[in-house]
VEXDREN-2710 file (C-alpha; in Angstrom, 1 decimal):
% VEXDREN-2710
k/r/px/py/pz
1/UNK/-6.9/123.8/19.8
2/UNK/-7.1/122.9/23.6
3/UNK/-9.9/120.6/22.9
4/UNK/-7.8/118.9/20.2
5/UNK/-4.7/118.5/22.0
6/UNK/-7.3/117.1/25.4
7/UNK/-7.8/114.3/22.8
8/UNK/-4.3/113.5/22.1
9/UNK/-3.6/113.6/25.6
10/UNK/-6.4/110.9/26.3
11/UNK/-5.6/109.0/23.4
12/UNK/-2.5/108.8/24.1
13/UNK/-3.3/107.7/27.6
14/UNK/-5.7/104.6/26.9
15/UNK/-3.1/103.6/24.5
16/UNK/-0.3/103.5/27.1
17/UNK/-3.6/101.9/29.3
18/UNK/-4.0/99.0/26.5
19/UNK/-0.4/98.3/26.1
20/UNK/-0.4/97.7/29.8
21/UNK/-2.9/95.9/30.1
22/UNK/-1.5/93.3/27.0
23/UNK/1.3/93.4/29.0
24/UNK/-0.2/92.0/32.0
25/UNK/-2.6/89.5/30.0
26/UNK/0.3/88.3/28.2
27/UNK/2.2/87.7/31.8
28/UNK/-0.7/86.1/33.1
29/UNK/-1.8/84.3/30.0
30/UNK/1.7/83.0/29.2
31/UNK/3.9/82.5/31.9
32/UNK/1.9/81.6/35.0
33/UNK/1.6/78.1/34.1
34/UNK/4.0/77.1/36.4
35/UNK/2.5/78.8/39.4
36/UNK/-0.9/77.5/38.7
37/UNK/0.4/74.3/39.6
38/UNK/-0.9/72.8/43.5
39/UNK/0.9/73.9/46.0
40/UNK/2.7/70.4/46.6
41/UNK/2.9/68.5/43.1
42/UNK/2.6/64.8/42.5
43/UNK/0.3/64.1/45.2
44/UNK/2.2/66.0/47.9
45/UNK/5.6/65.4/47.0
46/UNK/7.5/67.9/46.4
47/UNK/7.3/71.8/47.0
48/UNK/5.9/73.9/44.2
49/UNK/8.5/76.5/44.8
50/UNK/11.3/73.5/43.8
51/UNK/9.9/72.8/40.7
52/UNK/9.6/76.9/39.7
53/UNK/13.5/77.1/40.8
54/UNK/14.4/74.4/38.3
55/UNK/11.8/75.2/34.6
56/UNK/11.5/78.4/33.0
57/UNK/8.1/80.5/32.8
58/UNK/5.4/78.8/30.4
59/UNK/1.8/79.0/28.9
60/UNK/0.7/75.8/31.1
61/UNK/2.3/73.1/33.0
62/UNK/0.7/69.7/34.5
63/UNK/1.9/67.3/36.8
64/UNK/1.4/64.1/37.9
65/UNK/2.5/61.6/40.8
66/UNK/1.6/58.0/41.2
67/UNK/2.7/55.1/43.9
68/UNK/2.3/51.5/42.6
69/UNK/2.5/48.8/45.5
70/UNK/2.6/44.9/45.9
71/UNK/3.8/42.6/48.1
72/UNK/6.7/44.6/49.4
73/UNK/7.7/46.3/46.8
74/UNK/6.9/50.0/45.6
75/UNK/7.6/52.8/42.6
76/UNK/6.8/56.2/42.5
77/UNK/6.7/58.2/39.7
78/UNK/6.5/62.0/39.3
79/UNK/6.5/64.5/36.6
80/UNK/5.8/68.0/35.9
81/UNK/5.7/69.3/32.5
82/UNK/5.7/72.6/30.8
83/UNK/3.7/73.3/27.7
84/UNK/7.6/74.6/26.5
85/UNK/8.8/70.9/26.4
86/UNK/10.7/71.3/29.8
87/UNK/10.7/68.4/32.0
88/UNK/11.6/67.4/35.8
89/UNK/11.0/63.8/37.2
90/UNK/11.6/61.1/39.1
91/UNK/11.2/57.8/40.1
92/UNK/11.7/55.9/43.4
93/UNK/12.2/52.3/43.9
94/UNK/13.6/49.4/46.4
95/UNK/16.8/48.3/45.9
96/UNK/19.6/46.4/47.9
97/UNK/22.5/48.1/47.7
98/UNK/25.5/49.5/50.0
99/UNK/26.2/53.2/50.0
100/UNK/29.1/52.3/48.2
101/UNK/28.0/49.8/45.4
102/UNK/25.5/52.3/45.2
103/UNK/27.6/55.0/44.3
104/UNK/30.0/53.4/42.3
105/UNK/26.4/52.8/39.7
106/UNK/26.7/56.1/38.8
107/UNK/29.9/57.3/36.7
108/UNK/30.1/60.3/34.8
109/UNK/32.7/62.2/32.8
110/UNK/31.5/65.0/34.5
111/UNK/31.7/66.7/38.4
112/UNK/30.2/64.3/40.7
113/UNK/29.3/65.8/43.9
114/UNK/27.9/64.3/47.0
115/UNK/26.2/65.4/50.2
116/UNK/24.5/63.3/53.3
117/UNK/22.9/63.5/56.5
118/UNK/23.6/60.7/58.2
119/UNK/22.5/57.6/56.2
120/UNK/20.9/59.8/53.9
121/UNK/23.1/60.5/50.9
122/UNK/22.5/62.3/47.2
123/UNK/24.7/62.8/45.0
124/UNK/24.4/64.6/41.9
125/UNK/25.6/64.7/38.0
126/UNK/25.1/67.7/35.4
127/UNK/21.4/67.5/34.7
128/UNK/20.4/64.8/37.3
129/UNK/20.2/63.9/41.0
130/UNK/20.0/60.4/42.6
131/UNK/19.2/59.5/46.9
132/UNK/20.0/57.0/48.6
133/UNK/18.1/56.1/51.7
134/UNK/17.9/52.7/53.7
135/UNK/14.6/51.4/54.2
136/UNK/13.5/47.9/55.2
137/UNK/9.8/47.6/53.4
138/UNK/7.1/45.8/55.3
139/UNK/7.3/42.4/54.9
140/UNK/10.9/42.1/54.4
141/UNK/13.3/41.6/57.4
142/UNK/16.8/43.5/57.4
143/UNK/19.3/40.3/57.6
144/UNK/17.5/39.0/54.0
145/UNK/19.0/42.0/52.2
146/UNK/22.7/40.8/50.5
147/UNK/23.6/44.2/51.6
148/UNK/21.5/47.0/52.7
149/UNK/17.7/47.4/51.9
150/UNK/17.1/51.2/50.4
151/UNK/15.2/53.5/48.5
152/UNK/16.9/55.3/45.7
153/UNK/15.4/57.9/43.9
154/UNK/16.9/59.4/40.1
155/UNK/15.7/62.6/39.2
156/UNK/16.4/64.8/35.8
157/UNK/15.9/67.6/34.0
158/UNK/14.6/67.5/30.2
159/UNK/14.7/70.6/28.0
160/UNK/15.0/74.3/29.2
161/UNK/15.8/75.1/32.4
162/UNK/15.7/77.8/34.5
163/UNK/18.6/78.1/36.2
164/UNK/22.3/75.9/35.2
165/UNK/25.4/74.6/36.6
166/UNK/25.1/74.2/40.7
167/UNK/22.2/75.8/40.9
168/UNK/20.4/73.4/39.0
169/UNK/22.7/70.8/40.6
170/UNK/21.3/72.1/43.6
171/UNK/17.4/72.4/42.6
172/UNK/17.6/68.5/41.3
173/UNK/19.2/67.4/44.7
174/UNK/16.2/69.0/46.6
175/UNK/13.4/67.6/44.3
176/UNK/15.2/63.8/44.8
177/UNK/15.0/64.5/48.5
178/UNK/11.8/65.5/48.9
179/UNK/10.7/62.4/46.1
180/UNK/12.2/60.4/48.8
181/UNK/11.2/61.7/52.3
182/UNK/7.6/61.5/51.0
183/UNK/8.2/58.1/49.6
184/UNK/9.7/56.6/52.8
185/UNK/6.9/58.1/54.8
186/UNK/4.4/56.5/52.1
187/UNK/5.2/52.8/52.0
188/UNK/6.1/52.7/55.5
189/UNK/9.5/51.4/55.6
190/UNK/10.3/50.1/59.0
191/UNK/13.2/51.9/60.1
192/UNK/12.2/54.9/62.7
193/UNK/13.4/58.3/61.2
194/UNK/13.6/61.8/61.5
195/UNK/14.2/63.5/58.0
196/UNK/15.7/67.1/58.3
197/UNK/13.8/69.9/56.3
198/UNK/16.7/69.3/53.4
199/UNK/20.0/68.0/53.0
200/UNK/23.1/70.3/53.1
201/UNK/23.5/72.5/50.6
202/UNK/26.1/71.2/48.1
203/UNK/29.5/72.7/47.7
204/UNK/30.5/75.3/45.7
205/UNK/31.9/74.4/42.4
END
């Protein structure tokens, strides 16, 4: 009898061992993908921890971040992608805009809302983000721009996300800012500047 119930008592034991154990290989199997990614995505862009803020837990993700140059002018791509179909990206280009012209481009039915430090200005929609930052490229000279030489950045979400509402508002505005700090920094534009660690935190809704 006591050896019979010494059985059941071990039995029962590596079962609760096993499930545990398909527990933690399921965890590690199936939802790590995202931290598995480098530490600083798309060739240094942005921070890891950004990007695991804004897409929910999957099997595998990938990234990938590219800077195309020419004669003065730049784009910078960046993805990351979960094997779940959940998206965050951006792109950053030149453009020649004021902060105004450059905010009136983007209309939405929607809460706009709108943060800057300094010259450095996001704003942001439901499932999006766009910066604005002035930056003269080399080889172009300030008084040729019809209004002010910048860098803009648009960033999205596609899919699941994470987190919704300002917090996501929030996550997107970070990932366009650091798209752009790393971007300015990367096609040398010729203004001097100091970029903060981030941009003020957006205002509750």
């Amino acid at each position: 009898m006591q050896a019979s119930r010494k059985k059941r008592v071990t039995t029962l034991g590596l079962g609760c061992l096993v499930a545990i154990l398909a527990v933690f290989g399921y965890l590690e199997i199936f939802t790590k993908g995202i931290d598995r990614l480098p530490h600083k995505p798309c060739s240094g862009a942005v921070d890891r921890e950004t990007v695991v803020r804004a897409l929910p837990s999957a099997r595998s993700a990938e990234e990938r971040g590219k800077l195309r140059r020419g004669r003065g002018n730049y784009f910078f791509a960046c993805y990351v992608r979960t094997s779940g179909g959940s998206i965050i990206s951006g792109e950053v280009q030149p453009g020649d805009a004021s902060p105004s012209s450059w905010r009136a481009s983007y209309t939405s039915d929607g809460k706009v809302s709108e943060v800057s430090a300094g010259d450095v200005k996001a704003l942001t929609l439901e499932d999006s983000s766009a910066v604005y930052v002035p930056c003269t490229p080399p080889g172009k000279k300030p008084g040729e721009a019809q209004q002010t030489y910048v860098l803009t950045v648009d960033a999205r979400t596609i899919g699941e996300t994470r987190v919704h509402g300002g917090e996501l508002r929030q996550v997107l505005a970070d990932f366009a800012y650091q798209l752009a700090r790393h971007t300015y920094q990367a096609v040398d534009c010729q203004e001097s500047r100091t970029f903060p660690k981030e941009l003020p935190r957006l205002p509750a809704a």
